[in-house]
N, C-alpha and C positions, 0 to 999 in steps of 0.2 A: 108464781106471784111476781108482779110486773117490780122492778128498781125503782125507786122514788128521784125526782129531776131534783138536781142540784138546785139552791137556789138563785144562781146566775142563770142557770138555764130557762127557769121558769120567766125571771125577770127582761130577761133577753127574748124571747118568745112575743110576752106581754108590749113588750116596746117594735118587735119587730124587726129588730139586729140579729143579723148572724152573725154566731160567733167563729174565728177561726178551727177547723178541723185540726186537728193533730195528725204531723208529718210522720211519714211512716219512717224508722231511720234509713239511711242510704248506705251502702255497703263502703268500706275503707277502699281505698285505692291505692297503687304502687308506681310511682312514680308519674311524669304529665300524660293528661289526659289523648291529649292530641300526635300520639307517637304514632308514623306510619307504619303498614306492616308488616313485620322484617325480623331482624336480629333483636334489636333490642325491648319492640313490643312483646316477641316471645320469651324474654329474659324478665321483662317485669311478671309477665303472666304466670309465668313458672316460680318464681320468685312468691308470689301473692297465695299461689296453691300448696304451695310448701306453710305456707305463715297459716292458711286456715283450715290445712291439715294437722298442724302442730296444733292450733287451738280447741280441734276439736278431741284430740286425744287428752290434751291434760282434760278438757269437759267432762267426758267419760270416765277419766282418772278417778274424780274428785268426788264420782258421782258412786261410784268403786268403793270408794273408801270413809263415804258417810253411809253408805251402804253393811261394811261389815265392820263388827264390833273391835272395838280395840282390846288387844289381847297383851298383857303385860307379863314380861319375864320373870318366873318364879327363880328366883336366884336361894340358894339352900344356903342358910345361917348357918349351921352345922356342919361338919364333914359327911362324906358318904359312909354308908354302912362297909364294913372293911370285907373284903374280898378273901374268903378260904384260898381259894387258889396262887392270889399273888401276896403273900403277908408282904408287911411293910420291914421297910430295913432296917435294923436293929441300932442302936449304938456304940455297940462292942467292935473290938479292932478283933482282925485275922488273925488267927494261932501267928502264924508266919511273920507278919510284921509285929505282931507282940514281942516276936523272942528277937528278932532285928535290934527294935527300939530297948531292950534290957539288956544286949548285949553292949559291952565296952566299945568306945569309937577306936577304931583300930588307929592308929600314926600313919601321915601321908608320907610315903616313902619318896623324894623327888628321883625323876631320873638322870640318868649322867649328863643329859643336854642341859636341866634345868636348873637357874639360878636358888640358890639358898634365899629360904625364910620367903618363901613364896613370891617373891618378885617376880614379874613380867619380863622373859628376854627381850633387849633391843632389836627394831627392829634395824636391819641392814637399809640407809635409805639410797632407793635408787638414784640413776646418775640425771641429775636434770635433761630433758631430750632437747636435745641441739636442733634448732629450726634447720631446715636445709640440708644438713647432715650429710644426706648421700650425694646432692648436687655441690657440695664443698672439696667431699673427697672427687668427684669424679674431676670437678674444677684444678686439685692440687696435683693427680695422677697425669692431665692432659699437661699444667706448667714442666711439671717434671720432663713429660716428654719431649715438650719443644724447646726446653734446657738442652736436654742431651744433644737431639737433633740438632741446635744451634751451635754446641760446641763441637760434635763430629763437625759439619759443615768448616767450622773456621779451624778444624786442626787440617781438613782435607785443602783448603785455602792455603794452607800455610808449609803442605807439604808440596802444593801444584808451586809454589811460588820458592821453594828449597832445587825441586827440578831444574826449574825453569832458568834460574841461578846458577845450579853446575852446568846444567847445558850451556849456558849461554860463555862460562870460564872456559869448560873443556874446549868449546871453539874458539876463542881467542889464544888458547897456550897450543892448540893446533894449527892456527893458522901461523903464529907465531914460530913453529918450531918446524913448520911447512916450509917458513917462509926461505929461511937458511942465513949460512952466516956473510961472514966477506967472502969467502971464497964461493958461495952459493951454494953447498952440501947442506944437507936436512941435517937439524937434532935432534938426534935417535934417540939420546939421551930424556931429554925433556918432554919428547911423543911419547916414549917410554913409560912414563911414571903417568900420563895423563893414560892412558894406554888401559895401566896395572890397577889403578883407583876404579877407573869408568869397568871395568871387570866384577873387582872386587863388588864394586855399589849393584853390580845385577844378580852375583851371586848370593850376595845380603838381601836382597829381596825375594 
């Protein structure tokens, strides 16, 4: 049996107008149309086939799922029927900790370390750490040193300049006593004692 014509259709016929056809729809696009062909035409491509491969899964999903009946979870009101094998747990305490909990609390004996009436020992507080610490002592040990050093040096100054001093008496009471008197004879006397000293000061060293 043929479809009966709209009544536009018929009237349109009648008058001789044709009416516009219905557009077929045109497929979505990704991104401009005019992209040359390369990197990025094959990036929308791959892009667009991915989008109507994802749409045609949920299609089928949906089509899945008006398809089979909805099945709704029997949730049990009740508890399960109880199991021979594993009985449930009672609420009686242990022989063992029955006669624990009846038994008298013993007294906490403290030990010899331990303060009375249960006080907490203090504790020892450590020594706050000294920034630098070991660059300080290394710094105090190297002073130290170049103390010493500095006083050896000026005691060895001061013994080169005690020399240099007798040296320099012993030869003027040498020359002196080299020199002679009025009559011109050396004093044997006075060489003598410079003599005995300038001895004595090499055996003392």
């Amino acid at each position: 049996m043929a479809t009966k014509r709209k009544h536009d259709e018929i009237g349109a016929a009648a008058v001789g107008v044709n009416l516009p056809t219905k557009r077929a729809k045109k497929g979505f696009s990704v991104g401009p149309a005019n992209l040359p062909d390369g990197t990025y035409r094959r990036k929308a491509k791959k892009i667009k086939d991915n989008l109507v491969r994802k749409a045609k899964v949920r299609k089928l999903y949906s089509k899945i799922k008006q398809k089979e009946p909805v099945v709704t979870p029997k949730y049990y009101s009740e508890a399960p029927p109880p199991d021979p094998a594993n009985p449930p747990a009672s609420m009686e305490l242990h022989p063992a900790r029955q006669a624990m909990l009846e038994q008298p609390a013993a007294k906490h004996i403290p030990s010899h370390g331990a303060p009375p009436n249960g006080a907490r020992p203090r504790r020892t507080r450590r020594p706050k750490p000294v920034p630098f610490e070991k660059e300080a002592r290394l710094a105090q040990e190297r002073r130290q040193e170049d103390e010493t050093r500095r006083h050896e040096a000026e005691e060895a100054r001061a013994e080169r300049q005690r020399k240099l001093g007798e040296r320099e008496r012993f030869r003027k009471v040498m020359a002196k006593a080299r020199k002679g008197g009025k009559n011109g004879q050396r004093k044997l006397g006075r060489e003598s004692k410079v003599l005995l000293e300038r001895v004595k000061n090499i055996v003392a060293d």
